[in-house]
C-alpha positions in Angstrom: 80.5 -101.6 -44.9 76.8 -102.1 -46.0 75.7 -102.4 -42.3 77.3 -98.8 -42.0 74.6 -97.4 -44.5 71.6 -98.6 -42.6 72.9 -97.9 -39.2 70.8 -94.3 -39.1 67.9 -96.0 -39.9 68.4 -98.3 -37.3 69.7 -95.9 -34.4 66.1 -94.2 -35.3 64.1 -97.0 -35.3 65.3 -98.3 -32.1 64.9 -94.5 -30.8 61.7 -94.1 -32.3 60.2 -97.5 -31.9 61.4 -100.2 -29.7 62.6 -98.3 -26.8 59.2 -97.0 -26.2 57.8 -100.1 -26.7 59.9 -101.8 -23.9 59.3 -98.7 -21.9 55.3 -99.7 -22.7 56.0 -103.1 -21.5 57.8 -102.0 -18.5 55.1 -99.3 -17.7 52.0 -101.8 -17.8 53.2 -103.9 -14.5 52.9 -100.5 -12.7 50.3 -98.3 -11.6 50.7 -94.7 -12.0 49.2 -91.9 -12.8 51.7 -90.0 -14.9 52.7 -87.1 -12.5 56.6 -86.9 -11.7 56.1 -86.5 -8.0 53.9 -89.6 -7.8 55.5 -93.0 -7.6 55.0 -96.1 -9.6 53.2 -99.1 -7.7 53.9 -102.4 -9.0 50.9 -104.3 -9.4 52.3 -107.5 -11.8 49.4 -108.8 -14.0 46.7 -107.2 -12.6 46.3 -104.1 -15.4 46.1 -107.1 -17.4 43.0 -108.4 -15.7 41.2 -105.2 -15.6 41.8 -104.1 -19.1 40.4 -107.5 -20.3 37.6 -107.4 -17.7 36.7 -103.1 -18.2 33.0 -103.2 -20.3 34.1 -100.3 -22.5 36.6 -102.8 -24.1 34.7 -105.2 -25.2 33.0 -102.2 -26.9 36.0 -101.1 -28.5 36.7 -104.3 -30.1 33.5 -104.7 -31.0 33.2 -101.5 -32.9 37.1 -101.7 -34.1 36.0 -105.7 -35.6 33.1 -103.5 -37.1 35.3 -101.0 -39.0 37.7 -103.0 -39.9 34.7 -104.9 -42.1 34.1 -101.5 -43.2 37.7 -101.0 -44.4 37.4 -104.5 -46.4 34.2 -102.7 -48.0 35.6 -99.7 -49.1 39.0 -100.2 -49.4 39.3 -103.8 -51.5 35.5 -104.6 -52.5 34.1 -101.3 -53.8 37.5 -100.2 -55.7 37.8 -103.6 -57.3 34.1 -103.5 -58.6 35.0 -99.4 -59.4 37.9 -100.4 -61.4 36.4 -103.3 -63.1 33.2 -100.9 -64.2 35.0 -98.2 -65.8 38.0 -100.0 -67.5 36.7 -99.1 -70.8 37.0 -95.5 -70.7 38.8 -93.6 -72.3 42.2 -92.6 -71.1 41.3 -89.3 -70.1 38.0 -90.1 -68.6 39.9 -92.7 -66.5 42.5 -90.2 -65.3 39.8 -87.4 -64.2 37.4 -90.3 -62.6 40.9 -91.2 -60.5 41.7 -87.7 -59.2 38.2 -86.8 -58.2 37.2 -90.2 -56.4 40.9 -89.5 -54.8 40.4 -86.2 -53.8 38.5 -86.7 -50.5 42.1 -89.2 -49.3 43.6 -85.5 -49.1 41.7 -83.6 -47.3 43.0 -83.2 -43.4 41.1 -84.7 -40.9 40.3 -81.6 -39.3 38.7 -80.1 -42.6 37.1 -83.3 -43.3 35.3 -83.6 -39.7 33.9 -79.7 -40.5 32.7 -80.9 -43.6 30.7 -83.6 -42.4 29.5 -81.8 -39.1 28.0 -79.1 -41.3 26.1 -82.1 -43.6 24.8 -83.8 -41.1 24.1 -80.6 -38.7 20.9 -81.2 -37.0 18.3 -78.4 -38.4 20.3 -77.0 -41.6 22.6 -80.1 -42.8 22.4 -80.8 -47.2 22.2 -84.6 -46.1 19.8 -83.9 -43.1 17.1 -81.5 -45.4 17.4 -84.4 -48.1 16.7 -86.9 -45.2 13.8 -84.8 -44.4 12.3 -84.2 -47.7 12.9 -88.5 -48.0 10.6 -88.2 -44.9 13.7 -89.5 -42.8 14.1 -88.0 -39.5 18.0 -88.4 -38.9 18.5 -85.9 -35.6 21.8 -85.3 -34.5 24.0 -88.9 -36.0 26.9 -87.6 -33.9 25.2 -88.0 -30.8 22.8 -90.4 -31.1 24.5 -94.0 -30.0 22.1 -95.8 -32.5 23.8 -93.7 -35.6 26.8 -92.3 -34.3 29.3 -95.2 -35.6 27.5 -95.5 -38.6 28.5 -91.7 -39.4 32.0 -92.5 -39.1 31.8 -95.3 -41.2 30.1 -93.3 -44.4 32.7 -90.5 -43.5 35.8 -93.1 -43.3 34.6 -94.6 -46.3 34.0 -91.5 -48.2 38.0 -90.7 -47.4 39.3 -94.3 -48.1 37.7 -95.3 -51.2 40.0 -93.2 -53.2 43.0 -94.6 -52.2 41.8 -98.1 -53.1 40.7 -97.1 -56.7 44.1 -95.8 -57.0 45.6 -98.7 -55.6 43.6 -101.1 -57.9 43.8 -99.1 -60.7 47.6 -99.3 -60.7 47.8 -102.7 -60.0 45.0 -103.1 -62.8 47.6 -101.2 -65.1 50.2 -103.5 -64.4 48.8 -106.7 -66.1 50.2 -107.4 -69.7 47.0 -107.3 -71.8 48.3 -110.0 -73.6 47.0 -112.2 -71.3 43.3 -111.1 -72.0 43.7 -110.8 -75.6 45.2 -114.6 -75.8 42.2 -115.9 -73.7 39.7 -113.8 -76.0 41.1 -115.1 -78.9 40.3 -118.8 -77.4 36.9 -118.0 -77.2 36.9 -116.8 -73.3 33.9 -114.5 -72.4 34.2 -111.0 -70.4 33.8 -112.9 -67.2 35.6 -115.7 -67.5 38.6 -113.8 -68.3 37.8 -111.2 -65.1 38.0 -114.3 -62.7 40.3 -116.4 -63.9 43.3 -113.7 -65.3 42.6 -110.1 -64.1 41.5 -111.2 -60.4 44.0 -113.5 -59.6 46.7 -110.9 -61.1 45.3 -108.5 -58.9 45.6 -110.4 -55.9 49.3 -109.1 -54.8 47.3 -105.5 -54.7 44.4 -106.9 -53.3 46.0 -108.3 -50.3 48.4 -105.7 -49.5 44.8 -103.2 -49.4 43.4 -106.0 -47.2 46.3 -106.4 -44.6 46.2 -102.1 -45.0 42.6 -102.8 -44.1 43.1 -104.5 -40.6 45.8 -102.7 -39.9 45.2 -99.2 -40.7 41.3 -98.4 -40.4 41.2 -97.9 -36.5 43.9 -95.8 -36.8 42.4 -93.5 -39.7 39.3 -93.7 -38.2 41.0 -92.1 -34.7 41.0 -88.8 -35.7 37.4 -88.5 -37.0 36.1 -90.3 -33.7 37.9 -87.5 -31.5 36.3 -84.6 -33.8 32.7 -85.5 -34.1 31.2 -88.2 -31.2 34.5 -88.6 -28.6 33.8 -92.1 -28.7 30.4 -91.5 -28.0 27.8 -91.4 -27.1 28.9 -94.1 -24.0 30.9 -96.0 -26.0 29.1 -96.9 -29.0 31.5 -95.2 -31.8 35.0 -96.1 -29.8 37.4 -98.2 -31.2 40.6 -99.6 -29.3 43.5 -97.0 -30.5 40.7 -93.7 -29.0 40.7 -96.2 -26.0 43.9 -96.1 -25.7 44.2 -92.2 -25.9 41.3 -91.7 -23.5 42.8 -94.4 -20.9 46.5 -92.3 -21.2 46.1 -88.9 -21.5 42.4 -87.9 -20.4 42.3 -90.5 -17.1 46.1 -90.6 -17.1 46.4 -94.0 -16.1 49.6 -94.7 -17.4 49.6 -98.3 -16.3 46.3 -99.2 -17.6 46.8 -97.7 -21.2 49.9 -99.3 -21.8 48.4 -102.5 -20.8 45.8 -102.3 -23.4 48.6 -100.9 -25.8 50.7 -104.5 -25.4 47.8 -106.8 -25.8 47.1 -104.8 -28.6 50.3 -104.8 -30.5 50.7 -108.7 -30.0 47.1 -109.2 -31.5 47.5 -106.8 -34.5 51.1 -108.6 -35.1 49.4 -112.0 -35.0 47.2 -110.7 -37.3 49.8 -109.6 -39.6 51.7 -112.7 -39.8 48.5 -114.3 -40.2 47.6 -112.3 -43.0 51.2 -111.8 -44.7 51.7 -115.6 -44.5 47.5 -116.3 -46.3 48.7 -113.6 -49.0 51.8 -115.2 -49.7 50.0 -118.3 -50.4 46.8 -116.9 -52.0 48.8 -114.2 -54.2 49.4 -114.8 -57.9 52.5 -113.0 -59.5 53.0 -112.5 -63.3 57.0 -114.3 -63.0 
């Protein structure tokens, strides 16, 4: 009878999920350009080869390793250190410092690329004058290949830091004070008690912001690349899942794209088991 209550959920995430994923795996043996009338050549491994061999890849994974890092930053480091910092306010305080640092987490991507376009516009952009008036010529960050990553990275990290405050914060509210008081009352100084009772009590939150980290950032950072630099300029602000788009549905090379899409999902679930299995092992829980 239980199995009856979770067979929806399973009829849609076979729907959903694993049937196009074997129809991925089926697809990336086969070159084919998408179109109905055109038929599917069978080429075995060789989309393999190409997509491991194309120069733009190696780019991809370059840049998506680079955000990634940049995900760490602001979604586990910077929060942790936020949180730590303004503990001691006051309840209130606390609760207003939360909803305006999470703010920015809510705001479309759409609204949040127009945003940032208008700061950064070339001639009449806030950030840009204050740049200038620094006596820092920035130009046009969006289309300059020396900047243009960079400019996604403040942006992404402007939208992401929010949701790791949060994050930390609740996880921060969750430890029995107790603990701290007891450790005081031994004599234990600010610090001591911050790295040996609040950070390892934090770690179940840390790590599931650091596996959200590699997991998550090249996809959150997708929609921003596709608004403000289109992976460019060349390739310099691409990561692998814009890649992916560009290789599916702007060259429509269907056989290419879902190559890239398989060695991707079998590196990112490596990664996870990795990562699931070093939390699991790292993570302190208050039993």
């Amino acid at each position: 009878m239980p199995y009856l209550y979770v067979l929806p959920a399973l009829v849609l995430v076979g729907v959903w999920i694993y049937a196009p994923l074997i129809q991925t795996v089926n697809l990336s043996f086969y070159d084919w350009n998408m179109l109905p009338t055109s038929p599917a050549t069978h080429v075995g491994l060789g989309n393999y080869t190409d997509v491991i061999n194309l120069p733009e890849m190696r780019a991809a994974v370059a840049n998506t390793g680079l955000y990634v890092l940049a995900g760490i930053i602001f979604l586990v480091l910077l929060p942790t250190a936020a949180v730590l910092v303004v503990r001691r306010l006051g309840r209130r305080a606390s609760n207003a410092y939360q909803a305006l640092i999470f703010l920015p987490y809510l705001m479309t991507p759409v609204a949040t690329g127009a945003l940032w376009r208008w700061l950064f516009a070339e001639q009449t952009g806030l950030i840009t004058q204050w740049a200038a008036a620094a006596g820092i010529e920035l130009g046009n960050v969006f289309r300059d290949p020396n900047t243009s990553l960079w400019a996604i990275v403040v942006i992404l990290g402007w939208q992401m830091i929010g949701f790791g405050v949060l994050m930390v914060s609740a996880g921060y509210t969750g430890i029995d004070p107790i603990y701290s008081e007891a450790a005081a009352i031994d004599g234990a100084s600010e610090r001591r008690i911050t790295w040996t009772i609040v950070l390892p009590l934090l770690s179940p939150t840390l790590a599931f912001l650091g596996l959200m980290a590699v997991l998550l950032v090249a996809q959150w950072s997708f929609p921003l690349i596709d608004l403000l630099t289109k992976g460019g300029p060349g390739s310099s602000s691409t990561n692998v899942y814009h890649l992916l788009y560009v290789f599916g549905f702007q060259n429509f090379d269907a056989g290419i794209s879902s190559a890239a899409g398989v060695l991707f999902f079998i590196s990112f679930s490596l990664i996870a088991w990795f990562f699931v299995e070093l939390s699991e092992r790292l993570s302190f829980f208050d039993d």
